[in-house]
KEMAR-664250 format. One record per residue (C-alpha): residue number from 1; residue in three letters; x, y negated, z. Coordinates in Angstrom, 3 decimals. Layout:
<rs>
R   num   residuo          u          v          w
R   NUM       Ala          X          Y          Z
...
</rs>
This chain:
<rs>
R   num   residuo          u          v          w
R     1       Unk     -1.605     14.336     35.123
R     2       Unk     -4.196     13.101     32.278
R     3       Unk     -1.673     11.166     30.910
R     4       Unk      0.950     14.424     30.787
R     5       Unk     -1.957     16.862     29.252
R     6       Unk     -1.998     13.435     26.422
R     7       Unk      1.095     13.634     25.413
R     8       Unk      1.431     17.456     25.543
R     9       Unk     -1.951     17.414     23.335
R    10       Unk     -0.640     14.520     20.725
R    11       Unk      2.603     16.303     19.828
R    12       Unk      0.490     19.990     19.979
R    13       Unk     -1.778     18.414     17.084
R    14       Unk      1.831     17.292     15.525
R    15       Unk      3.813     19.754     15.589
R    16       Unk      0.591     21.712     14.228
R    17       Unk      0.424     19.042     11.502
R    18       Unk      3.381     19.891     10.333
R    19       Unk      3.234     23.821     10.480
R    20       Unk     -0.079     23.593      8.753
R    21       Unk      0.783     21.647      5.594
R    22       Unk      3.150     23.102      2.761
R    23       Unk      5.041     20.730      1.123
R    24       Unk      4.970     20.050     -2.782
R    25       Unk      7.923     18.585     -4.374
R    26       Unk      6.556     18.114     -7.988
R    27       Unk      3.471     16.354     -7.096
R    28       Unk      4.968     13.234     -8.972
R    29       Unk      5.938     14.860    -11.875
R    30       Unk      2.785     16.614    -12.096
R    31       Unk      1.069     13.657    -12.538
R    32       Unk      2.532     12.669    -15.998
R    33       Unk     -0.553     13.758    -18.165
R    34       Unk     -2.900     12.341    -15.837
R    35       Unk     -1.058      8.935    -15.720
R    36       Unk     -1.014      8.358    -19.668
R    37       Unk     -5.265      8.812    -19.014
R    38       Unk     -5.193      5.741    -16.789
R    39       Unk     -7.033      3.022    -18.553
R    40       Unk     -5.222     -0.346    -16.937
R    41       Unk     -7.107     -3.649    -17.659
R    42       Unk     -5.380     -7.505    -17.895
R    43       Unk     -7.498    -10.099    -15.949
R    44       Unk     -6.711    -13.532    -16.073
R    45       Unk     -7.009    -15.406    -12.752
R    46       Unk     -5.853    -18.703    -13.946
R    47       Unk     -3.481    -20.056    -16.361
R    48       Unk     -0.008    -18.346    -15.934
R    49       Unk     -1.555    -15.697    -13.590
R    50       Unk     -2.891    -12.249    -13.819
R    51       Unk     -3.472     -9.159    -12.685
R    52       Unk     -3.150     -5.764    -14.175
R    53       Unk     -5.793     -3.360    -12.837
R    54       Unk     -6.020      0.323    -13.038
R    55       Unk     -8.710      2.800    -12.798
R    56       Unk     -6.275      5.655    -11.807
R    57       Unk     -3.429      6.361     -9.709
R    58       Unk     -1.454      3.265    -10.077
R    59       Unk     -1.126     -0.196     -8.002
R    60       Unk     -2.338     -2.934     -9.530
R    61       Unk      0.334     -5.096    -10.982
R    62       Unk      0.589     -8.831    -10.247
R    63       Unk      1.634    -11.152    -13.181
R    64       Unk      3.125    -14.575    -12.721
R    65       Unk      4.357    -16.193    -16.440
R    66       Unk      7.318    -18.283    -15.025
R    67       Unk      9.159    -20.691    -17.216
R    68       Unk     11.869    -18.402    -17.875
R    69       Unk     10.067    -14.921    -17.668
R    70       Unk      7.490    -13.078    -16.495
R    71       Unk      7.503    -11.879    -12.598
R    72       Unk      5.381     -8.969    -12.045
R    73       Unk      4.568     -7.669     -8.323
R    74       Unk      4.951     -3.641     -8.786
R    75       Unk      5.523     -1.832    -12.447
R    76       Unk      3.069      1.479    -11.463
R    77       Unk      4.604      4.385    -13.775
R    78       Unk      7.982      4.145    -15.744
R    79       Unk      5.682      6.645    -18.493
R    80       Unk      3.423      3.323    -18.463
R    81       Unk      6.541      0.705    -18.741
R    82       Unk      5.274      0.482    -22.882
R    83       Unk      1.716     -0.037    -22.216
R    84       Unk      2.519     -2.875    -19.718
R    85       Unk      4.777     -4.584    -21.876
R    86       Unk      2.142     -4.623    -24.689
R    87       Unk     -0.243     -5.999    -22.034
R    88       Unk      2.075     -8.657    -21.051
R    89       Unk      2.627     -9.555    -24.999
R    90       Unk     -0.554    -10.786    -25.639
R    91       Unk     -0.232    -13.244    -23.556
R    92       Unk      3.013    -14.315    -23.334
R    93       Unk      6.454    -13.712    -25.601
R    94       Unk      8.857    -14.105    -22.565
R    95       Unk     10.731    -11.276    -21.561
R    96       Unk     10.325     -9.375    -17.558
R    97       Unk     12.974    -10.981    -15.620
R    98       Unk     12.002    -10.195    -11.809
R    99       Unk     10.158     -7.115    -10.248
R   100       Unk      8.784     -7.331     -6.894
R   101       Unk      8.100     -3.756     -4.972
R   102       Unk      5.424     -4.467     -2.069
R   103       Unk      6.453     -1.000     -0.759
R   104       Unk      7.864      2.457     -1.671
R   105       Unk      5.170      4.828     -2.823
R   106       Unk      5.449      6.172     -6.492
R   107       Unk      2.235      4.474     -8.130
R   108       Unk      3.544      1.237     -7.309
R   109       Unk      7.158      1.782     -7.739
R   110       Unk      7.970      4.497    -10.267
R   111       Unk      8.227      2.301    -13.304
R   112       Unk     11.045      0.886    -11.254
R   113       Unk     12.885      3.864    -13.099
R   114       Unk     12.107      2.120    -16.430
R   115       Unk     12.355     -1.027    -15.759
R   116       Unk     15.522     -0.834    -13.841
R   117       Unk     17.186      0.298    -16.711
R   118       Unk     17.015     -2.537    -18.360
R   119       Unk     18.322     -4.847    -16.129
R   120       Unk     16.003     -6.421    -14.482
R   121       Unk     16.385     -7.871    -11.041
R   122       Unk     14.246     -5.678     -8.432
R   123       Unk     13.373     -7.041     -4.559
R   124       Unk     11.554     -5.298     -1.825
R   125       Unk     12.368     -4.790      1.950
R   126       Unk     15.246     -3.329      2.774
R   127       Unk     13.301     -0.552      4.150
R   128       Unk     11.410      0.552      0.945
R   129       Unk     14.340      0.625     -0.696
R   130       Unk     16.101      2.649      1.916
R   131       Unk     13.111      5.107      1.671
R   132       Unk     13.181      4.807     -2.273
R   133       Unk     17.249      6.000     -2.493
R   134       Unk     15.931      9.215     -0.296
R   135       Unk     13.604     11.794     -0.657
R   136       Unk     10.351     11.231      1.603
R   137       Unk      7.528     13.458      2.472
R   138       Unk      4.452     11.617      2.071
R   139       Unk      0.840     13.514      4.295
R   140       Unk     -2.001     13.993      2.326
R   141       Unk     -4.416     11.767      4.350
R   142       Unk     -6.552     10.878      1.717
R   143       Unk     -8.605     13.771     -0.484
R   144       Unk     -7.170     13.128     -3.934
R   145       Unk     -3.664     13.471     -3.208
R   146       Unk     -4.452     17.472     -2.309
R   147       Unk     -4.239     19.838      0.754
R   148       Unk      0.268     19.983      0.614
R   149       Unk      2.498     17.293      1.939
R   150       Unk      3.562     15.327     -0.901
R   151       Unk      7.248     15.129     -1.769
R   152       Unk      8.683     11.967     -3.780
R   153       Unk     12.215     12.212     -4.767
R   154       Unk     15.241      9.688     -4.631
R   155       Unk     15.578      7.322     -6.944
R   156       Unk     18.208      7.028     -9.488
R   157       Unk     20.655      4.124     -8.524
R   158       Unk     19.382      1.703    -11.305
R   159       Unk     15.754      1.993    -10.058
R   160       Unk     16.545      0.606     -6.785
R   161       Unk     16.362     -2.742     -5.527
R   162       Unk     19.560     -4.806     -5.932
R   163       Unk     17.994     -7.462     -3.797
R   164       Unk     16.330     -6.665     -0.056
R   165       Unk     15.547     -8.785      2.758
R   166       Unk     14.435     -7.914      6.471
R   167       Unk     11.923    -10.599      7.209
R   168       Unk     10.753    -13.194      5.028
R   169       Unk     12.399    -14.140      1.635
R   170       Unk     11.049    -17.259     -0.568
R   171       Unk     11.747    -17.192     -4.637
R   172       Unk     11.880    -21.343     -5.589
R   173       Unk     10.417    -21.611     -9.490
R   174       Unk     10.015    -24.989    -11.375
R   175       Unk      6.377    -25.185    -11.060
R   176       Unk      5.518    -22.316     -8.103
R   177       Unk      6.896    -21.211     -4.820
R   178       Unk      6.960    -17.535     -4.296
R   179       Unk      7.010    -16.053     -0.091
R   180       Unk      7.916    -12.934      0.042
R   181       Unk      6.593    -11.710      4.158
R   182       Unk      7.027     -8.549      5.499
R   183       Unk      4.444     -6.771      8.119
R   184       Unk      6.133     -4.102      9.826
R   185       Unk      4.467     -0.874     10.239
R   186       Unk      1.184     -1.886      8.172
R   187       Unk      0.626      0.749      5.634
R   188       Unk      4.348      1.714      5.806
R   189       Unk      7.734      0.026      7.649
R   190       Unk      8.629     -1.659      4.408
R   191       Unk      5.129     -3.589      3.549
R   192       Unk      5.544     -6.559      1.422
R   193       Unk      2.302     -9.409      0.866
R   194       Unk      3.808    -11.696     -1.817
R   195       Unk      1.968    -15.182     -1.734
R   196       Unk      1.840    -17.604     -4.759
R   197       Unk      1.494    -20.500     -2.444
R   198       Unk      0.740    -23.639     -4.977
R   199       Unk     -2.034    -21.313     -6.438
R   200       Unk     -2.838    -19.865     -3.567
R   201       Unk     -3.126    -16.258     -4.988
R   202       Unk     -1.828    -13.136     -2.764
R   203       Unk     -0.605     -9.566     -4.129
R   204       Unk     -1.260     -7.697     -0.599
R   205       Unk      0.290     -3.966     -1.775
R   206       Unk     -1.496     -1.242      0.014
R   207       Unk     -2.452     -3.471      3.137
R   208       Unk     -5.530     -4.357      1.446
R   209       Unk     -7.187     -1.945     -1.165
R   210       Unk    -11.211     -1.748     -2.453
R   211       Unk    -11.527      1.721     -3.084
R   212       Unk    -12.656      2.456      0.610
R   213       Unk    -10.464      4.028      3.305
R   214       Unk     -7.029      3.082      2.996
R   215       Unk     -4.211      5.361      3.089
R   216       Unk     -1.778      4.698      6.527
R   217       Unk      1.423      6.714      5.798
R   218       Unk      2.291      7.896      9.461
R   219       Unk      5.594      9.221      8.392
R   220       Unk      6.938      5.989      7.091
R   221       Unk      5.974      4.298      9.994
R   222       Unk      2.008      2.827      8.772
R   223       Unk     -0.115      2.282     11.955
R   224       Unk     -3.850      1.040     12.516
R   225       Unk     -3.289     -1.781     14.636
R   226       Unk     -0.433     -2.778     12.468
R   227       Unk     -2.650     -3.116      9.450
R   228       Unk     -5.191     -5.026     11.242
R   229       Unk     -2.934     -7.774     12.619
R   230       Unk     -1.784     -8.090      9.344
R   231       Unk     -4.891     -8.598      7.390
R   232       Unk     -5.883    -11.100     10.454
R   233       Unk     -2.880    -13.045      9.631
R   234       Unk     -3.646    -13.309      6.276
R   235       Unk     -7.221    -14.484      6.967
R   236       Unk     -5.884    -17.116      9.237
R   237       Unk     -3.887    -18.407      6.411
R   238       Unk     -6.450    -18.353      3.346
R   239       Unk     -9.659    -19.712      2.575
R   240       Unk    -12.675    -19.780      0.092
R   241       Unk    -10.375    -20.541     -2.672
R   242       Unk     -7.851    -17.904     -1.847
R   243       Unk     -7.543    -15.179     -4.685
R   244       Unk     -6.760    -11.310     -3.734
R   245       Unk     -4.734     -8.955     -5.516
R   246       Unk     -5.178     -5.773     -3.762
R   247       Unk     -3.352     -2.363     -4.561
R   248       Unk     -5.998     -1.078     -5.908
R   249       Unk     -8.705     -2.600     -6.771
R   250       Unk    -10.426     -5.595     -8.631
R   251       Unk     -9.267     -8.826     -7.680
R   252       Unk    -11.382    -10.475     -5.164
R   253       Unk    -11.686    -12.869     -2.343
R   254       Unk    -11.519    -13.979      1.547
R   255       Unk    -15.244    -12.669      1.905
R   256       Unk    -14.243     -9.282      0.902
R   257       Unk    -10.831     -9.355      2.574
R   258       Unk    -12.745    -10.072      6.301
R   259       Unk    -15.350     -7.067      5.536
R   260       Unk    -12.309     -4.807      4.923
R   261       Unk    -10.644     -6.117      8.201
R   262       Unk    -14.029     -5.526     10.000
R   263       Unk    -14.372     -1.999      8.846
R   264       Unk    -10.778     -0.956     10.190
R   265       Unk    -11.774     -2.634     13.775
R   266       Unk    -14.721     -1.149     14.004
R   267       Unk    -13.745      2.093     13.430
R   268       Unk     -9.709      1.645     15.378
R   269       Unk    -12.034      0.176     18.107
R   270       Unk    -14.735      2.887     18.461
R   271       Unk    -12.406      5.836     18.351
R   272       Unk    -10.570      3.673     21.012
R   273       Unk    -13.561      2.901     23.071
R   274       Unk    -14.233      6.673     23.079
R   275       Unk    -10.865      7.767     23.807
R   276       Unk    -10.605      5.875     26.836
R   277       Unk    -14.127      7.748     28.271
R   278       Unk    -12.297     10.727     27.735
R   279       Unk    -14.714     12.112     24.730
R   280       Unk    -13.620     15.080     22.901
R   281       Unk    -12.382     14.663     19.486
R   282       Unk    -15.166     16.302     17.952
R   283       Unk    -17.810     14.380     19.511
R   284       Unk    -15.490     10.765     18.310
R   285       Unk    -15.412     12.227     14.689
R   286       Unk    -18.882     12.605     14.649
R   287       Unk    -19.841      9.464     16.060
R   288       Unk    -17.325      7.317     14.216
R   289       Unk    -18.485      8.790     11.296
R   290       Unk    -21.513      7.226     11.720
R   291       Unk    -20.318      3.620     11.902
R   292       Unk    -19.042      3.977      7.874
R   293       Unk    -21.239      2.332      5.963
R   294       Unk    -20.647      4.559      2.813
R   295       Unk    -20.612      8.114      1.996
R   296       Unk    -16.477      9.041      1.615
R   297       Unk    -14.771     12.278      1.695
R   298       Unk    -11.736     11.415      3.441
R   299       Unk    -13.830      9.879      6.709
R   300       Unk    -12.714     13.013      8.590
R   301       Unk     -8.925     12.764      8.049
R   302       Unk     -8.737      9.065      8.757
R   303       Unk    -10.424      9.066     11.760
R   304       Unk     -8.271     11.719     13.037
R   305       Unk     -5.315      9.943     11.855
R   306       Unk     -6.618      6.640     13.492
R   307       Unk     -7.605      9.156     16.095
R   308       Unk     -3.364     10.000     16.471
R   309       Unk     -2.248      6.167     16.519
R   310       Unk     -5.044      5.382     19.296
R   311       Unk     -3.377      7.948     21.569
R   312       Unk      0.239      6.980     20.681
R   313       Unk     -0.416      3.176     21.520
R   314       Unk     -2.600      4.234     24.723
R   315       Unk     -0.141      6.401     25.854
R   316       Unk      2.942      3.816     25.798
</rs>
């Protein structure tokens, strides 16, 4: 019977999810005067590696200067495709041959549209660019995205990727090898971490990001426990030499990597913890809350979305 009244409550609090929240459809293109504000950074990490890091709404951008051209992990806003390229010229002449998308979420992805009209080769998982050739509905989890469900259109054809895999794809260059590994239903179903291996440098997309509580997009599939395993499988494959690119963020290491990882558990675990002594919602929000060790608006909504996935994995 309790675990009937579950399910009846989880897809209540769904189905009221969904009648709650208006959608907007020109969230994106509202953005445009905001995005030319962005100040975005180049940091050199080593020779023939660096990172492009914004202080806005955009992912940061990984740079590797390959022998032929430059390979950049995500191209943030097509409005910001000049800006980038001026970036890249001051350290480099070569042209942008090869685009890697770590997922499908317009501030990492929307200069595909730019980019992609040029020419340039474009990879991701074959489900980002599945959700990137139709219109998705993103939830507003976090507090700066606003109160309506967010709306990104379908790309046109040329800002797709021509080239998709569905589980692990390696790029072979003269002097680096490039592993492209997917972790499904991380932050979305189409999460991408794109290791340098003979630097030893990782672009982790929106697995790993610095600004606090990360954003899990439910509708595309992202899920707590997901994200978790996957940042404990990156720790079991890096060390103190190991170099972070988050999606947002300043580049960083494994030391703040594992405090990111124990943050999630702790609060995935407490909210579980609670769940299972049959607390009330209100009385797990409040004491999860307490276990963040930093003020943040969006502790409510998280919790209550880590909240959902708790009672979806304890009820299967």
């Amino acid at each position: 019977m309790k675990a009937t009244i579950s399910i009846i409550s989880l897809i209540t609090l769904t189905i009221s999810l969904k009648a709650q929240v208006r959608e907007n459809a020109n969230f994106v293109d509202s953005l445009s005067s905001k995005v030319v504000e962005i100040n975005d950074e180049l940091i050199k990490i080593q020779d023939n590696y660096y990172a492009i890091i914004s202080d806005g709404m955009a992912g940061n951008i990984g740079v590797f200067l390959n022998n032929d051209g430059v390979i950049l992990i995500d191209d943030q806003w097509s409005l910001l495709s000049k800006r980038i390229k001026e970036l890249l010229s001051t350290v480099t002449p070569k042209p942008v041959k090869t685009i890697i998308n770590t997922h499908y979420h317009f501030d990492h992805t929307n200069g595909n549209i730019a980019f992609g009209s040029e020419k340039i080769q474009i990879i991701s998982h074959e489900n980002a660019r599945k959700r990137m050739s139709e219109r998705q509905v993103i939830m507003p989890i976090l507090k700066g995205l606003g109160p309506d469900n967010i709306v990104q259109k379908s790309y046109p054809p040329e800002a797709l990727p021509i080239l998709t895999f569905t589980d692990k794809l390696t790029i072979y260059c003269e002097t680096e090898i490039i592993d492209l590994i997917y972790f499904k239903h991380a932050h979305s179903d189409g999460d991408v971490v794109v290791h340098f291996k003979n630097s030893d440098i990782y672009h982790t997309g929106d697995i790993f990001v610095m600004y606090g509580l990360p954003f899990i997009d439910e509708q595309a599939g992202g899920d707590i426990y997901a994200m978790i395993d996957a940042i404990d499988t990156l720790l079991s494959q890096s060390n103190e030499k190991t170099k972070f690119i988050p999606g947002h963020g300043p580049v960083c290491s494994i030391k703040e990597l594992k405090e990111y990882r124990d943050l999630l558990f702790t609060i995935q675990n407490n909210v579980e913890t609670l769940t299972r002594e049959n607390r009330d919602s209100d009385e797990i929000l409040k004491n999860t809350t307490t276990k963040i060790p930093f003020e943040t608006e969006d502790a409510e909504q998280f919790i209550k979305q880590v909240y959902r996935s708790v009672k979806r994995h304890l009820n299967n």
